[in-house]
VEXDREN-2710 file (C-alpha; in Angstrom, 1 decimal):
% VEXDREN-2710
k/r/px/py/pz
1/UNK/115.8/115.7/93.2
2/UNK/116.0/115.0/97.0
3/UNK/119.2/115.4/99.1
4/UNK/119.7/112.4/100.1
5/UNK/119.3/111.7/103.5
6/UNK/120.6/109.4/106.7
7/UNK/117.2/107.3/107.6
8/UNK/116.8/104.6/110.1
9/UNK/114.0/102.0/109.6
10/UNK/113.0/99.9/113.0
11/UNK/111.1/96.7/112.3
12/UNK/112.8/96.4/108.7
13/UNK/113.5/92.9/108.3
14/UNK/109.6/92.4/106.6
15/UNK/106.6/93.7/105.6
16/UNK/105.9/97.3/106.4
17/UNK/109.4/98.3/107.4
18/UNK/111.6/96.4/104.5
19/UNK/109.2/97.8/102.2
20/UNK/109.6/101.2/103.8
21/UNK/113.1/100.5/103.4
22/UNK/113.5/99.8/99.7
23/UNK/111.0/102.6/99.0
24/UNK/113.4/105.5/100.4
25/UNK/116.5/103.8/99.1
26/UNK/115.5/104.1/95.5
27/UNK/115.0/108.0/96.2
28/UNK/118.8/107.8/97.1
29/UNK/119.2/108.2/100.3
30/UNK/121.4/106.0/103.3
31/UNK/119.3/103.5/105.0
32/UNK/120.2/102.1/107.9
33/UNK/118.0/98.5/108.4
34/UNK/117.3/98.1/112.2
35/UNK/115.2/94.6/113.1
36/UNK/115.7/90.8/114.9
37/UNK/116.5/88.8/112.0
38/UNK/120.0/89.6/111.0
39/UNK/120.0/87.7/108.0
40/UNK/117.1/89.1/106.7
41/UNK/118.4/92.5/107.4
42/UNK/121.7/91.4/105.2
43/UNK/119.3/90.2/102.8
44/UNK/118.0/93.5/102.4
45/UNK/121.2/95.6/102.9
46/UNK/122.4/93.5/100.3
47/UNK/119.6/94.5/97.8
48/UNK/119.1/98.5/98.9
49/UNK/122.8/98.8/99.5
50/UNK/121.5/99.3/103.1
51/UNK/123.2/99.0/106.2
52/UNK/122.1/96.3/108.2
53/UNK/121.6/97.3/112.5
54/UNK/120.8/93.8/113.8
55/UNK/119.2/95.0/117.2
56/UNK/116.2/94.7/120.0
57/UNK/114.2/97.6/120.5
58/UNK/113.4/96.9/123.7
59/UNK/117.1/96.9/124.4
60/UNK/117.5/100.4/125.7
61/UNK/121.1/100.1/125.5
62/UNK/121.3/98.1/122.6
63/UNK/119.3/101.3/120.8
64/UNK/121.8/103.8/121.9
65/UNK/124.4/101.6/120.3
66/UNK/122.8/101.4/117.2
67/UNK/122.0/104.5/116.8
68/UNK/125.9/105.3/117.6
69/UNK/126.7/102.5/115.0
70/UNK/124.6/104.4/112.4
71/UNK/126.2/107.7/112.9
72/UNK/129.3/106.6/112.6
73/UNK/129.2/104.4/109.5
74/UNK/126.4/107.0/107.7
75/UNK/126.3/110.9/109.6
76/UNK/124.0/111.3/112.3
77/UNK/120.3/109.9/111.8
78/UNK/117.9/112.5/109.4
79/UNK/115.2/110.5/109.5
80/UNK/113.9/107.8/112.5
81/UNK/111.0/105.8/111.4
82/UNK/109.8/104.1/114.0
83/UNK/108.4/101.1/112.8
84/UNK/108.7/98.4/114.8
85/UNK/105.7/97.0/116.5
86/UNK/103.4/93.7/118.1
87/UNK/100.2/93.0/118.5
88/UNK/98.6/91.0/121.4
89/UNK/95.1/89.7/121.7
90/UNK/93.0/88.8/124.0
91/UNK/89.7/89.8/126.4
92/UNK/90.6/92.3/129.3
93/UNK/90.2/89.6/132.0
94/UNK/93.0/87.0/130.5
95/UNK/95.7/90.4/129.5
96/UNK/98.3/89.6/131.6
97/UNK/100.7/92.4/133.2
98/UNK/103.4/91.0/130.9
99/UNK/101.1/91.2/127.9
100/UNK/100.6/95.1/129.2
101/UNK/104.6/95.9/129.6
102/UNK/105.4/93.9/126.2
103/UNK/102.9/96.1/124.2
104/UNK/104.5/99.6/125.8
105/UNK/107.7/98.4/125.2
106/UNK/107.7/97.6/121.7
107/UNK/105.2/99.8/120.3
108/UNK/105.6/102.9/122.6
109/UNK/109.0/102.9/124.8
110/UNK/111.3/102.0/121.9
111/UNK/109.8/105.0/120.0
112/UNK/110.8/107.4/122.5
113/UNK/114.0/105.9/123.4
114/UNK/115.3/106.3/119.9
115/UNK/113.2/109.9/119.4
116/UNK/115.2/111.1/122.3
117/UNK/118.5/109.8/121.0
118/UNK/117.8/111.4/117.6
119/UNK/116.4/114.3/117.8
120/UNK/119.2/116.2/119.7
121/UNK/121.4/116.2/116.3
122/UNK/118.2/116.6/114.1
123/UNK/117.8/120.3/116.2
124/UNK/121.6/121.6/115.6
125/UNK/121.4/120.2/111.8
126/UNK/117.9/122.3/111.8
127/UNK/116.2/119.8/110.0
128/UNK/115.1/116.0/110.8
129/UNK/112.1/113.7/110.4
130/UNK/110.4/111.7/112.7
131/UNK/107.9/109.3/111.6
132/UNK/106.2/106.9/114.0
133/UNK/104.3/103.7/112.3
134/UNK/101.4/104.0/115.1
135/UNK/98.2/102.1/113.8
136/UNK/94.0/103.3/113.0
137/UNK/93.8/101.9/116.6
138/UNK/95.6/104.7/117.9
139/UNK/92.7/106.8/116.9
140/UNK/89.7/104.0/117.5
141/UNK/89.6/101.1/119.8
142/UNK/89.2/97.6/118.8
143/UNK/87.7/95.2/121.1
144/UNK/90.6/92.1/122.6
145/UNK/93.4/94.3/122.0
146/UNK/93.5/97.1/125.0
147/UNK/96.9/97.0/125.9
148/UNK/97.5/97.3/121.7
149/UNK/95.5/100.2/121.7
150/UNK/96.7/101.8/124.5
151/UNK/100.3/101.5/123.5
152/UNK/99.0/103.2/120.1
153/UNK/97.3/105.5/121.3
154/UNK/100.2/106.8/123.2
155/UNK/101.7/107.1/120.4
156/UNK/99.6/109.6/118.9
157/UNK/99.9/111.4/122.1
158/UNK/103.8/111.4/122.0
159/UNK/103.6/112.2/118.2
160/UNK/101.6/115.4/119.0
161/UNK/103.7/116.5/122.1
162/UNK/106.7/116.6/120.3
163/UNK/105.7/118.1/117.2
164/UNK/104.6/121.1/119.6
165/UNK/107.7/120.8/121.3
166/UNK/109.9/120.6/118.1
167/UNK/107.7/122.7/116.0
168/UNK/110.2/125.6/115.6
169/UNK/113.3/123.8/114.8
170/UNK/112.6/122.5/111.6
171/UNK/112.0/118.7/113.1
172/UNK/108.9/117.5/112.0
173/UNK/107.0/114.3/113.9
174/UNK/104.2/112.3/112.4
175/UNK/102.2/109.4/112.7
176/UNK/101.3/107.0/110.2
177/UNK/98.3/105.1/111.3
178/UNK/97.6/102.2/109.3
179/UNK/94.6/99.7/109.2
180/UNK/95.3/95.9/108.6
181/UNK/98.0/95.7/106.3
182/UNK/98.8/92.9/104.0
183/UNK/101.8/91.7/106.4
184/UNK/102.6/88.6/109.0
185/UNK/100.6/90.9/111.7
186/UNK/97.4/90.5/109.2
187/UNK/97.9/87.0/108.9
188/UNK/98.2/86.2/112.7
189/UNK/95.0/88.1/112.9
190/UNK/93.5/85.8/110.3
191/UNK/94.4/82.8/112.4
192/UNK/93.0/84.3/115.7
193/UNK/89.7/85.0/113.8
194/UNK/89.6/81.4/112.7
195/UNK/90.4/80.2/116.0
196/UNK/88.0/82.1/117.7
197/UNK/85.2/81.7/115.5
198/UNK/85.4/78.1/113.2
199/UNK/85.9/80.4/109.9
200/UNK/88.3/79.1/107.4
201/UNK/90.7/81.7/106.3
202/UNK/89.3/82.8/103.5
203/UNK/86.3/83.6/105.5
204/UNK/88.7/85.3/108.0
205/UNK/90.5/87.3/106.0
206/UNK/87.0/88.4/104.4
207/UNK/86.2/89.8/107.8
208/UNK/89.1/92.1/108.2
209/UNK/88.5/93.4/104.7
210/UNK/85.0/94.5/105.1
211/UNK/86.4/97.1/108.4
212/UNK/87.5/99.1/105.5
213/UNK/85.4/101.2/103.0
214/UNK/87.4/99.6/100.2
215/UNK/87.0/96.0/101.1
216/UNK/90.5/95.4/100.7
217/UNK/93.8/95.2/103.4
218/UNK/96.3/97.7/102.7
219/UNK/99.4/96.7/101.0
220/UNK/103.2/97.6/102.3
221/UNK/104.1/99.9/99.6
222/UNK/100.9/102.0/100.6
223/UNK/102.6/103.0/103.9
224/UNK/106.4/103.1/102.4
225/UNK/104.5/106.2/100.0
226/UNK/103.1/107.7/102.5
227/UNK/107.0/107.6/104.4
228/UNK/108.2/108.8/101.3
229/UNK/105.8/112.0/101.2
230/UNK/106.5/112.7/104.5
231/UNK/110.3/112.9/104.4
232/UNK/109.8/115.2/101.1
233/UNK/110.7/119.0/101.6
234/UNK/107.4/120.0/100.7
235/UNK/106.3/118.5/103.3
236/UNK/107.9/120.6/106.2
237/UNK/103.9/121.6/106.9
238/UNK/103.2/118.5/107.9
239/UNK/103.8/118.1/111.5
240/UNK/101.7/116.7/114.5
241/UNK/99.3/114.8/112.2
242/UNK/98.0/111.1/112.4
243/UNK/97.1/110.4/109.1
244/UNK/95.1/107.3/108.7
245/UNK/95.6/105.0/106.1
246/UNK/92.7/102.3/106.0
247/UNK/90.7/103.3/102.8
248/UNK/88.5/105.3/104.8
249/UNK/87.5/103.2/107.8
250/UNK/88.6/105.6/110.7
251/UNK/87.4/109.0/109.9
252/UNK/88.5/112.4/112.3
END
C-alpha cells in the first residue's frame, strides 16, 4: 500500500495530465488539478475528489499562488508533475520570436518556476518527486518544430541537472518522454499533416503511426503508468533518466 501522497498535475484538464490525474488518485493519494479550463478541472475534481487549481503556467505569480493554495488546502506538494505543454510548427524561416518565447515558456520556464517553488519543502520532508512530461523530441529532433524541440530538450537538460543536484536528499527528478500520444496535440498534428500535404486524416494519422516501431500512437494511460511507477518507493533508483515512451521509436 502506498502512503498517500500531496501531487500536483499541470496541464490536467485533458488528455495526458487528467489521465495522469485519475491514475494517481485511485492509488489514494491528494491531487491537486492545475490547468486553463476551470470547469474541466471541476469536472475532474469532481470525479477524483481532486482539488481543482484553475491557473496559467506562464503566470509566474499566478504559480507561486497555486502552489501556496495547494499547501494550504492539502500539505506541501510531494509530487510536481509537470505536465503542461504546446506545440508549435512551422519551417525555421516563418518561427517567429513569439513562437520561440511561447515554447520556453510553457514547456520549459513553467517547469522550473514550479521545481524551484517545490522542491525546497520536498528537501526538509527528505522525500519528493519531480516528474517532467518532456517529449521523444527532447532526445531526437523533428523537422518544423525547432523552437518545440529546443524547449524539450531543455528539459532533459534541467531534468538531469537537478537530479545531480538533488541526488542526496531523497528528491528524485525524471523525465517522461513521450512520442505522439493519442491526445488534442496528436490530433492538431493530424490536421497540419493534412494541410500540408492533401492527405485525408486517415492517411495523416497513418503517418504518425508508422514513426513508431508499433505502428500505433500511444494512449494517455500509458504515460499516467509510467507516473505511477515513478512516484512508487521502489523507485527511489530512478533519478536523472529520460525514459522514452514511443514503442521503440527513439532508441539511446
Amino acid at each position: 500500500m502506498q502512503i498517500p501522497r500531496t501531487v500536483l498535475v499541470t496541464g490536467a484538464s485533458r488528455g495526458i495530465g487528467a489521465a495522469i490525474a485519475r491514475a494517481l488518485a485511485a492509488e489514494g493519494h491528494r491531487v491537486a488539478l492545475g490547468g486553463r479550463d476551470e470547469a474541466a478541472l471541476a469536472a475532474l475534481a469532481d470525479e477524483t475528489g481532486g482539488l481543482a487549481v484553475p491557473f496559467d503556467v506562464t503566470d509566474a505569480p499566478a504559480c507561486l499562488t497555486a502552489v501556496e493554495r495547494v499547501r494550504d488546502a492539502l500539505g506541501g506538494v510531494d509530487v510536481l508533475v509537470n505536465n503542461a505543454g504546446a506545440a508549435v510548427s512551422a519551417p525555421l524561416a516563418r518561427t517567429s520570436d513569439a513562437d520561440w518565447q511561447r515554447m520556453l515558456d510553457v514547456n520549459l520556464t513553467s517547469g522550473f518556476r514550479l521545481t524551484r517553488a517545490c522542491v525546497p519543502s520536498m528537501v526538509q520532508r527528505g522525500w519528493g518527486r519531480v516528474i517532467f512530461i518532456a517529449s521523444n523530441a527532447g532526445l531526437t529532433g523533428y523537422a518544423y518544430t525547432a523552437a518545440y524541440c529546443a524547449a524539450k530538450h531543455a528539459v532533459v537538460g534541467l531534468t538531469r541537472a537537478l537530479a545531480v543536484e538533488l541526488g542526496s536528499t531523497g528528491v528524485t527528478v525524471n523525465a517522461v518522454c513521450p512520442g505522439f500520444v493519442d491526445t488534442d496535440m496528436a490530433a492538431r498534428a493530424v490536421g497540419n499533416i493534412q494541410r500540408s500535404t492533401g492527405r485525408d486524416a486517415a492517411a495523416a494519422r497513418g503517418a504518425l503511426e508508422r514513426l513508431s516501431p508499433q505502428k500505433r500512437l500511444m494512449q494517455p494511460d500509458e504515460v499516467a503508468h509510467l507516473v505511477r511507477a515513478l512516484v512508487d518507493e521502489g523507485a527511489r533508483g530512478v533519478n536523472g533518466q529520460a525514459l522514452a515512451l514511443d514503442g521503440g521509436q527513439v532508441l539511446h
